[in-house]
N, C-alpha and C positions, 0 to 999 in steps of 0.2 A: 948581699946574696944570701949570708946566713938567716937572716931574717926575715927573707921572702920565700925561704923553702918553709920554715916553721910557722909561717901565716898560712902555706897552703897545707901543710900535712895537718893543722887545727881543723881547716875547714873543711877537708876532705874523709878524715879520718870517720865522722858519724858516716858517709854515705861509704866506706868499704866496709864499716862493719854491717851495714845494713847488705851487704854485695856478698857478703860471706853468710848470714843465715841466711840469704834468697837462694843460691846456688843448689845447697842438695835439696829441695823441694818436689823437684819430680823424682828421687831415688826413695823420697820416703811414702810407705804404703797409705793408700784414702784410706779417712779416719772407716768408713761402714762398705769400703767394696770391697778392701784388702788387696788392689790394683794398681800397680804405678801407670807411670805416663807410656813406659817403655814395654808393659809387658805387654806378648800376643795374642790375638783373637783365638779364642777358644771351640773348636769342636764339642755338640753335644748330644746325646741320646739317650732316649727314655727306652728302657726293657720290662716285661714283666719275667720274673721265674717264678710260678708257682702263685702263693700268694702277696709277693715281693715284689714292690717298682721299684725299678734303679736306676740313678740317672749316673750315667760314665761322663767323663770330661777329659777331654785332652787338649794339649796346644796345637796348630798346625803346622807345625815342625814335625818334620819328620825322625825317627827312632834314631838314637846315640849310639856311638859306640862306647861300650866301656871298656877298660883296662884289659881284662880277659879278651878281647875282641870278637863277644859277644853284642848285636845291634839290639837294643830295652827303647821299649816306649812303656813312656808314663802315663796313669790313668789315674782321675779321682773316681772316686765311689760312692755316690749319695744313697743311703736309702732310706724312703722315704719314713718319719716316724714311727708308723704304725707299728712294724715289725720287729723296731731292735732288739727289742729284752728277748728273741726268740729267735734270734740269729747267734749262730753258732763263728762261722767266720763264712769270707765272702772270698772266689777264688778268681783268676782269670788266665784264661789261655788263649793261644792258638790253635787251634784245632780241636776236634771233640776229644775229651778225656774217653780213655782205654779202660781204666778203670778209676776206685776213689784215690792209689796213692798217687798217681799223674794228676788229680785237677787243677794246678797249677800254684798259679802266684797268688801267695795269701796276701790277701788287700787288707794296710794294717795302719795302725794310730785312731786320730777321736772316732768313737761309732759315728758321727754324723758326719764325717767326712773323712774315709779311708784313702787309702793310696795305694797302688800295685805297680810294680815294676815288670812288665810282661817282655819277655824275650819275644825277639823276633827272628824266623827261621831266615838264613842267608837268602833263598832263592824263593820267590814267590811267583805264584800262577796269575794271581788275582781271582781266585775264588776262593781265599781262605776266607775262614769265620771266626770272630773272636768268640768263645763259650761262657759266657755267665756263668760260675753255678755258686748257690748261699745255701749252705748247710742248715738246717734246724740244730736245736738244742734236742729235739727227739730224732736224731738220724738222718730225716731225710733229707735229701738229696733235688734242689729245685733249678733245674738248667733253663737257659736261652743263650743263643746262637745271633751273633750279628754281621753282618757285614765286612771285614774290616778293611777294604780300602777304604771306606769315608774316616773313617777312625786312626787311620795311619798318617794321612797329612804328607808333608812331600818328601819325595824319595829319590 
C-alpha cells in the first residue's frame, strides 16, 4: 500500500504543481488592459471645460458607504494630453460650486490618470449634475456640468 501511494503522489505531483500556478491567473492584472477577469464594466464620458477634454470613468456599481457613513463614488480622470503642464488641479462635485472654496473633490495621483472620491448627498431628485471644474496655472477657473444618474450606476 506504501508503495502504491508513493507511485501516485510521483506521478501526480508535476500536475498539482502545475494546478497551483494555474489557479490565480484570473486575480492577476492583463499584462496592457490592467483588467482582471473579475472586474466591472465601466461607465464612460467625454466633457469639455473650457479648453479641456476629460474623460471620467466610473464602475456600475453604485456609491459606497464609508466608515463615517458618508455614500463616495469613485471616479477616474483622464485628460487629454494636451493640457497637462497647464492644469492646476482637477475638481468634482455634486452640485454647482457656490464659490472656489466648495469645488469639491481634488482629483489626485498620475496626471494622466487622477482619481476623485466625490461624496454623494443622502437624498436625490434625479436631476443632479456632477460639475467638472480644472483650474489653470493662471487662475482660471473652466466648468462643465453632467448628468449624474448615468454616472452613478445602481442605487
Amino acid at each position: 500500500m506504501d508503495e502504491r501511494l508513493h507511485r501516485l503522489w510521483q506521478r501526480g505531483k508535476f500536475h498539482l504543481s502545475a494546478l497551483v500556478l494555474l489557479v490565480p491567473l484570473p486575480f492577476i492584472p492583463a499584462q496592457f488592459g490592467g483588467a482582471t477577469v473579475f472586474d466591472p464594466p465601466e461607465v464612460e464620458r467625454t466633457v469639455t471645460a473650457g479648453p479641456y477634454t476629460v474623460r471620467l470613468v466610473t464602475s456600475i456599481h453604485g456609491p459606497h458607504r464609508e466608515p463615517t457613513g458618508e455614500m463616495m463614488k469613485d471616479y477616474a480622470v483622464h485628460v487629454e494630453s494636451g493640457g497637462l503642464g497647464t492644469i492646476r488641479g482637477v475638481f468634482l462635485r455634486v452640485g454647482k460650486p457656490r464659490s472656489v472654496r466648495t469645488l469639491g473633490a481634488l482629483a489626485e495621483g498620475n496626471p494622466y490618470e487622477l482619481e476623485a472620491g466625490v461624496t454623494i448627498p443622502p437624498a436625490l431628485s434625479g436631476g443632479e449634475e456632477l460639475w467638472l471644474t480644472v483650474e489653470s496655472w493662471d487662475g482660471g477657473l473652466h466648468q462643465a456640468a453632467l448628468p449624474l444618474a448615468p454616472l452613478l450606476g445602481g442605487r
